[in-house]
BAMARMAR-152098 format. One record per residue (C-alpha): residue number from 1; x, y, z. Coordinates in steps of 0.2 Angstrom, whole numbers, plus 5000, padded with zeros to 4 digits. Example, Ala and Ser with C-alpha at 12.3 -4.5 7.8 and 13.67 -1.06 7.14 Angstrom:
BEGIN
(1, (5062, 4978, 5039))
(2, (5068, 4995, 5036))
// end
This chain:
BEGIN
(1, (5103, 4677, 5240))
(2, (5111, 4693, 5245))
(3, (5120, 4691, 5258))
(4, (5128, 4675, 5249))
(5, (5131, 4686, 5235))
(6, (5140, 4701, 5244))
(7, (5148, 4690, 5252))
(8, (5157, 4680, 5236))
(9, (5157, 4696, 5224))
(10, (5168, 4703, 5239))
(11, (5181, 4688, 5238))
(12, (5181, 4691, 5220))
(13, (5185, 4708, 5219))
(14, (5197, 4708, 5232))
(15, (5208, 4698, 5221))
(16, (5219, 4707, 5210))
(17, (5217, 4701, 5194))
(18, (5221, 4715, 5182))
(19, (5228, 4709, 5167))
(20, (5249, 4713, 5164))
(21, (5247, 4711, 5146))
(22, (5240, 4729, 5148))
(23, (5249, 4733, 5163))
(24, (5266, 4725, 5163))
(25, (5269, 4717, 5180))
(26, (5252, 4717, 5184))
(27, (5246, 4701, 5197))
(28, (5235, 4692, 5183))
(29, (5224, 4677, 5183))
(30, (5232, 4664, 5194))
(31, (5226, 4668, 5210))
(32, (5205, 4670, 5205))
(33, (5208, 4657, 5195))
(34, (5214, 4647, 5211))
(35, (5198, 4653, 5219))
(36, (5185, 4648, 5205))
(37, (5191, 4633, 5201))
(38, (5191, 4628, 5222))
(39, (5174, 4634, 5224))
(40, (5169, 4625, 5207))
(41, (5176, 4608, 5213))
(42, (5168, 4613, 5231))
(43, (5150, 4608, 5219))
(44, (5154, 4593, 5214))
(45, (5160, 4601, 5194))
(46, (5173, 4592, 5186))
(47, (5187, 4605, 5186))
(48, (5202, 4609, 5174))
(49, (5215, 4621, 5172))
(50, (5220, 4626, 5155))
(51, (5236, 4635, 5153))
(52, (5236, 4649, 5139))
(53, (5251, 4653, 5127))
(54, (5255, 4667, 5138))
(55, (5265, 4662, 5156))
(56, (5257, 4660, 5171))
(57, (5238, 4666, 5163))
(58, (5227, 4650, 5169))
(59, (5208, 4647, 5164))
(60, (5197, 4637, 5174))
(61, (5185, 4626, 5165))
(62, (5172, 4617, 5175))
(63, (5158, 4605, 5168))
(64, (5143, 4599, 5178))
(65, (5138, 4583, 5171))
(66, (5120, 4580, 5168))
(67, (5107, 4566, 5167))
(68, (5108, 4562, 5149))
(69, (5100, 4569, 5134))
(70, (5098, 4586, 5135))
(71, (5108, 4601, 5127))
(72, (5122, 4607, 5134))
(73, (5128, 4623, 5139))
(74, (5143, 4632, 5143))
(75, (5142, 4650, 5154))
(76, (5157, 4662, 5150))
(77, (5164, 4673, 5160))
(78, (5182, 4681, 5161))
(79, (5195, 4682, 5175))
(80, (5206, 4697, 5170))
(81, (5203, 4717, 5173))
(82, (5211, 4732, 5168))
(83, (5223, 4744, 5177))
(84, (5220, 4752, 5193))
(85, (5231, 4767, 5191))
(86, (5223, 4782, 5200))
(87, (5210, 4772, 5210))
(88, (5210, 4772, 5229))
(89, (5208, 4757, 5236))
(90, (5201, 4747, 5218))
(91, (5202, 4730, 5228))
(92, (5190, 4733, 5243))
(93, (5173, 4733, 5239))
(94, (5161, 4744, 5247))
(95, (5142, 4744, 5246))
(96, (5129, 4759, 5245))
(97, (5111, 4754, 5244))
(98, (5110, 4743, 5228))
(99, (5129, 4748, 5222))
(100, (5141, 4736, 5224))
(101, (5159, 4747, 5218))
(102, (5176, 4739, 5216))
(103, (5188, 4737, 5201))
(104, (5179, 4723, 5190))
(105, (5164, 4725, 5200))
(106, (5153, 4728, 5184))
(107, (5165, 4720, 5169))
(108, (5166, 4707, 5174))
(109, (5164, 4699, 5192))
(110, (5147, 4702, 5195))
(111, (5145, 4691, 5181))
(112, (5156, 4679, 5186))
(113, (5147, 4678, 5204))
(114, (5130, 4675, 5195))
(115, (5138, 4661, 5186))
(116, (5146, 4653, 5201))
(117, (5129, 4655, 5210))
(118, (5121, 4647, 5196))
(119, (5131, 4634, 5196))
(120, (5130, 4629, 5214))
(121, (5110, 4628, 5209))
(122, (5112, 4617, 5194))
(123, (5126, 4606, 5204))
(124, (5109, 4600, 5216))
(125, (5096, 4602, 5200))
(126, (5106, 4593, 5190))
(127, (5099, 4595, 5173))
(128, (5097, 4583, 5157))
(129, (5113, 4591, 5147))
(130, (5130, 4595, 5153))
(131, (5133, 4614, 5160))
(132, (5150, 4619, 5156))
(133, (5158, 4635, 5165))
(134, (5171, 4644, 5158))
(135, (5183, 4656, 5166))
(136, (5196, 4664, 5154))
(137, (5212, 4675, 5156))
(138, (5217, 4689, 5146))
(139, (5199, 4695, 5138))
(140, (5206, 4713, 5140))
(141, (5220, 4710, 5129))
(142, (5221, 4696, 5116))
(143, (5210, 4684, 5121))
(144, (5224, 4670, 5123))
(145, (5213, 4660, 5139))
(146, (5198, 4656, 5129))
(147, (5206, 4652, 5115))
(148, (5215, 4640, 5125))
(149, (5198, 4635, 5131))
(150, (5191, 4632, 5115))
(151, (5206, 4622, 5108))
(152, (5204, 4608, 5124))
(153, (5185, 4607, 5119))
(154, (5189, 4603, 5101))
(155, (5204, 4593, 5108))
(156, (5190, 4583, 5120))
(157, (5177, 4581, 5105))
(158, (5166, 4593, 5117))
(159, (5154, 4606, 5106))
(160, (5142, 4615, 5117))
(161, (5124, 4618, 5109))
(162, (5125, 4637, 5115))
(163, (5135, 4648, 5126))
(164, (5129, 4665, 5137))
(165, (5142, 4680, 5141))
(166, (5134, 4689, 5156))
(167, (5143, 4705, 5150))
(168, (5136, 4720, 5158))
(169, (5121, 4723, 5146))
(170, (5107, 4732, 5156))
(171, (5099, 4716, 5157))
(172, (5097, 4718, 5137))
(173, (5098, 4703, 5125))
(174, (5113, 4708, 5115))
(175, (5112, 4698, 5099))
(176, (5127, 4707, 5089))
(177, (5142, 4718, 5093))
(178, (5156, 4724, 5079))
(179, (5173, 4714, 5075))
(180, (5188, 4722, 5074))
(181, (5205, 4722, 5066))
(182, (5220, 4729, 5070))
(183, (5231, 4734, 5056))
(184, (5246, 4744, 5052))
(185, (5251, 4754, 5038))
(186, (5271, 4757, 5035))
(187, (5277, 4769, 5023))
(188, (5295, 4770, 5016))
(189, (5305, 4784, 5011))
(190, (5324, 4787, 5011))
(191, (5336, 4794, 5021))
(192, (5345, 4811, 5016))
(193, (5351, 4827, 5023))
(194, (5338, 4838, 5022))
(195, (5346, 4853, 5014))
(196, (5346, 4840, 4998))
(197, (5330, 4838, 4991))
(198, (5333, 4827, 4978))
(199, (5342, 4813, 4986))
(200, (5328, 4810, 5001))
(201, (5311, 4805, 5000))
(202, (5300, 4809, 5014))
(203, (5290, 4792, 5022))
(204, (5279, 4806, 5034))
(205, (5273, 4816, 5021))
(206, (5267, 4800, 5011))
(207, (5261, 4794, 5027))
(208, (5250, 4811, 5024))
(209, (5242, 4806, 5009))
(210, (5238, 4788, 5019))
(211, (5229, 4799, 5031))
(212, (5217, 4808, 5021))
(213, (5211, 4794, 5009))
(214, (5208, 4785, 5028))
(215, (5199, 4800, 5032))
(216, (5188, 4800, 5016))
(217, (5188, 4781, 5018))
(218, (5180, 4782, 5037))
(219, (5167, 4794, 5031))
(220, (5162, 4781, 5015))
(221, (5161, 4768, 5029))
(222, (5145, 4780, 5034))
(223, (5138, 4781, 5018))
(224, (5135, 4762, 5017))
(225, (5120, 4754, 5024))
(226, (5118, 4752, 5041))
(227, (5117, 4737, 5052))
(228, (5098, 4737, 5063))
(229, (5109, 4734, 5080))
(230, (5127, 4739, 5074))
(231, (5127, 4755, 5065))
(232, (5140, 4758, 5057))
(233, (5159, 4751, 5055))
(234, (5173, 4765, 5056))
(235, (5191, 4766, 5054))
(236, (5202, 4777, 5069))
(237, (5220, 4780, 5066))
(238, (5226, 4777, 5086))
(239, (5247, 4779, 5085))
(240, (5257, 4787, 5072))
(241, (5278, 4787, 5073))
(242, (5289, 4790, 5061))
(243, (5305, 4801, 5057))
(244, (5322, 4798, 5065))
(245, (5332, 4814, 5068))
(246, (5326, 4834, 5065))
(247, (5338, 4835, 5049))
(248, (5337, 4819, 5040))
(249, (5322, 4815, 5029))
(250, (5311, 4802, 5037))
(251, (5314, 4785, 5029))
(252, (5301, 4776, 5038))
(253, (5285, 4781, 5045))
(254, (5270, 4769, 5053))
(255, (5253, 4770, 5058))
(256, (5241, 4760, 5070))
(257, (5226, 4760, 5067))
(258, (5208, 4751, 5071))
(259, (5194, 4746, 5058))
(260, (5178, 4743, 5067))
(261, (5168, 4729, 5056))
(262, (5149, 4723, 5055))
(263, (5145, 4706, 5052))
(264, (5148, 4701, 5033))
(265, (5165, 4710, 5033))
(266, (5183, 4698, 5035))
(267, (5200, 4698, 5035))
(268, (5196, 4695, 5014))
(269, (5184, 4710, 5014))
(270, (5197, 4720, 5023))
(271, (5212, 4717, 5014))
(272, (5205, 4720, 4996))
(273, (5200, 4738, 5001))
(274, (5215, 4742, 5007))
(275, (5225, 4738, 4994))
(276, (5214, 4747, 4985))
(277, (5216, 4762, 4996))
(278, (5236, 4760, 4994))
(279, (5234, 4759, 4979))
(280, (5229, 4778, 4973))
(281, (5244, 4786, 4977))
(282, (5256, 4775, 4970))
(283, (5248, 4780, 4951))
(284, (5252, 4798, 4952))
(285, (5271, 4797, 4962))
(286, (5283, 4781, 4957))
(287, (5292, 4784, 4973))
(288, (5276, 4782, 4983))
(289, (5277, 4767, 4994))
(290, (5265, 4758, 5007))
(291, (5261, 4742, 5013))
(292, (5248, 4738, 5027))
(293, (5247, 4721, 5039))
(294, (5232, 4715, 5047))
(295, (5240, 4710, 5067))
(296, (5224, 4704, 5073))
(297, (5207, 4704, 5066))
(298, (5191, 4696, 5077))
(299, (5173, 4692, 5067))
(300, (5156, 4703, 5071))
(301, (5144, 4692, 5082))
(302, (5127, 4693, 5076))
(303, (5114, 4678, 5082))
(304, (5099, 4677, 5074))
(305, (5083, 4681, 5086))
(306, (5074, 4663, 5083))
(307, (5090, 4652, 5089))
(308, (5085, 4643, 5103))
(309, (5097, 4651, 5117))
(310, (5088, 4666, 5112))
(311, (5071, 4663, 5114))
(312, (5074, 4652, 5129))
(313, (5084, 4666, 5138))
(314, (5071, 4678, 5134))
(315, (5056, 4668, 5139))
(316, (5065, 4666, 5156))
(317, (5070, 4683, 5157))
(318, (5052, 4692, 5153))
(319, (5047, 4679, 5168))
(320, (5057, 4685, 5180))
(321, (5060, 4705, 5178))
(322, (5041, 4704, 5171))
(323, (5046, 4714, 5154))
(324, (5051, 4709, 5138))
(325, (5070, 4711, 5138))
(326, (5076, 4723, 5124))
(327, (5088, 4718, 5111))
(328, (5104, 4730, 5107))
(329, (5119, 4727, 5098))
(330, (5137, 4733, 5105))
(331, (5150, 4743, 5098))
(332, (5163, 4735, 5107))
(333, (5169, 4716, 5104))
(334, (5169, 4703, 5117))
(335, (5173, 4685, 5117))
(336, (5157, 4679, 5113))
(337, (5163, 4682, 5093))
(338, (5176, 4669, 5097))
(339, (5163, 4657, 5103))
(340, (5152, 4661, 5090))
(341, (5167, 4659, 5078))
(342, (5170, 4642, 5083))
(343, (5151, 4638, 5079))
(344, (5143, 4641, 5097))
(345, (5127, 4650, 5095))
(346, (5130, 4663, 5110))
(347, (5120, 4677, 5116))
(348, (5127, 4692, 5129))
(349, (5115, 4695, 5143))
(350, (5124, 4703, 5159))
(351, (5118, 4716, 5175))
(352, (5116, 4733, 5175))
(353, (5129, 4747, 5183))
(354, (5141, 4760, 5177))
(355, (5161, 4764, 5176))
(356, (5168, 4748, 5166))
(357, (5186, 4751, 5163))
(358, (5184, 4769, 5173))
(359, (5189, 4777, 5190))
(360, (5173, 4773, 5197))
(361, (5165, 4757, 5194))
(362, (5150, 4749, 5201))
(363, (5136, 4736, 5199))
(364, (5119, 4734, 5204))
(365, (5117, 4720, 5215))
(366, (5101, 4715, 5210))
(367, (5103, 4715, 5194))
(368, (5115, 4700, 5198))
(369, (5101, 4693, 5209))
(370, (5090, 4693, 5196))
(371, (5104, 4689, 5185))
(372, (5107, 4672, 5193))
(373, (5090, 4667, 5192))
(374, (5088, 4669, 5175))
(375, (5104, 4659, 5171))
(376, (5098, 4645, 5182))
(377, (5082, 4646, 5174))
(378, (5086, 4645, 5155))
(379, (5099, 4631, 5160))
(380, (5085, 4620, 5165))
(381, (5074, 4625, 5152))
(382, (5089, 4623, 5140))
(383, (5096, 4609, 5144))
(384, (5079, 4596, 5146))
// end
């Protein structure tokens, strides 16, 4: 298998896919996307591109039709990358010993290759259930190509009974990571000479008081109980702007920030603490005003240890690797809360290696090896 591997993760990475939703101008998902979906139809899959929102940001989604009255499954993986800036030579792989390095070597293409090479296997074993694989655009940004995905599944009447992210895990089971929710805070003043302290309010120096009850907020956040795999959720003021000129008083100033949340916490959960947090400063100053919005918000994943993708993958996986897999949650969020969202029981379970979004990335290559067999594996078992 290694030389097969080498071999396809080199194509792979030598494709230029980062994503120009982060880097404006960037080469995108069209020409991997190309790639997957030729090799997938090289197998026999039934092949379809699925256009996202965004121009030119194609996902591939691939089924392998099976015998008839099994489970089906769908395995995730995504297209897109981030920058390259300050890499030399990000696109041609290289290999030392077990290291494979190469921009989206680890996050996410030596997923992507286990999934192809998975495929290839279930394409001649043809299980009971159907085997779905989908390859998104744009999971480094705003997640537009699988929600594209999901919507033709819905669309098509198509539900699968479970879903694995081969994320770079450790070759951990990773049952639950935080949501998040991106939301702004913007407060008004009004504009005034500032030699005339009576006319002008200052929006910056309310921003101020924002700032320190979001301060004492965040620390709260780690009073509260904590999740087994999660921890805790947090709140990080990213961005700040504000002001217009050096002798005017500010009328408007606006913060970005991020709220990391554990499963149990929404959009509802959200909004109702901050306008209690807005709230405070508006009693003791009438000229206070503030007033937040909520851009994006994606749900916590949290799948519960005795769902069958769970116990299936792990039985496979203590087969092959000869341990019992460890369970860990995630700080970060991926798309498997979109999948789990739209009511796919899904589970993250991906190689091992180092440098995901830094100068110097790599993965291990067995790890994909082993990787790949266990996908092939829990599909068969999975889908009898």
């Amino acid at each position: 298998m290694r030389q097969e591997l080498v071999s396809l993760l080199s194509r792979l990475v030598a494709i230029d896919s980062v994503n120009p939703s982060l880097v404006p101008g960037a080469a995108g998902e069209a020409g991997i996307a190309a790639f997957v979906a030729n090799e997938l139809e090289r197998l026999g899959a039934n092949v379809a591109i699925v256009p996202a929102e965004k121009e030119n940001r194609p996902s591939v989604l691939g089924v392998i039709a099976g015998t008839g009255g099994g489970r089906s499954l769908l395995l995730y993986s995504h297209l897109d990358t981030v920058g390259v800036e300050g890499l030399v030579d990000p696109h041609r792989p290289t290999v030392q010993d077990d290291k494979f390095f190469g921009r989206g070597s680890l996050d996410m293409k030596g997923g992507l290759a286990s999934v192809l090479l998975a495929a290839k296997a279930l394409a001649r074993a043809r299980p009971a259930g159907d085997v779905y694989i989908a390859a998104v655009s744009d999971e480094e940004s705003d997640s537009a190509g699988l929600e594209a995905v999901l919507r033709d599944l819905g669309r098509r009447q198509i539900h699968p009974d479970a879903a694995i992210v081969p994320e770079p895990t450790g070759m951990a089971l990773c049952l639950a990571h935080r949501g998040f929710a991106w939301i702004t805070i913007t407060t008004r003043g009004r504009a005034a000479h500032t030699a005339l302290r009576a006319d002008g309010v200052n929006a910056i120096a309310h921003m101020g008081r924002v700032l320190v009850a979001l301060e004492e907020y965040d620390r709260e956040l780690l009073e509260r109980p904590a999740h087994l795999l999660l921890g805790h959720g947090a709140a990080t003021v990213s961005l700040i702007q504000g002001g217009s000129e050096l002798y005017t008083y500010p009328a408007h100033c606006r913060i970005d920030l991020v709220r990391r949340t554990l499963p149990g916490e929404n959009r509802e959960t959200i909004s109702r603490e901050f306008d209690a947090l807005l709230a405070v400063p508006g009693r003791t100053d009438p000229r206070f005003s503030a007033k937040f919005e909520i851009k994006l918000q994606r749900a916590p994943l949290e799948t519960p240890a005795a769902s069958p993708i769970v116990t299936t993958l792990a039985a496979v996986a203590q087969n092959e690797l000869g341990r019992a897999p460890g369970i860990i949650g995630a700080p970060y969020w991926t798309d498997a809360g979109l999948l789990a969202e739209a009511g796919i029981p899904s589970v993250i379970f991906g190689p091992s290696g180092e440098g995901p979004h830094a100068d110097v990335e790599w993965v291990s290559l067995s790890s994909v090896e082993a990787l790949t067999r266990i996908l092939i594996g829990t599909a068969r078992t999975f889908c009898s």
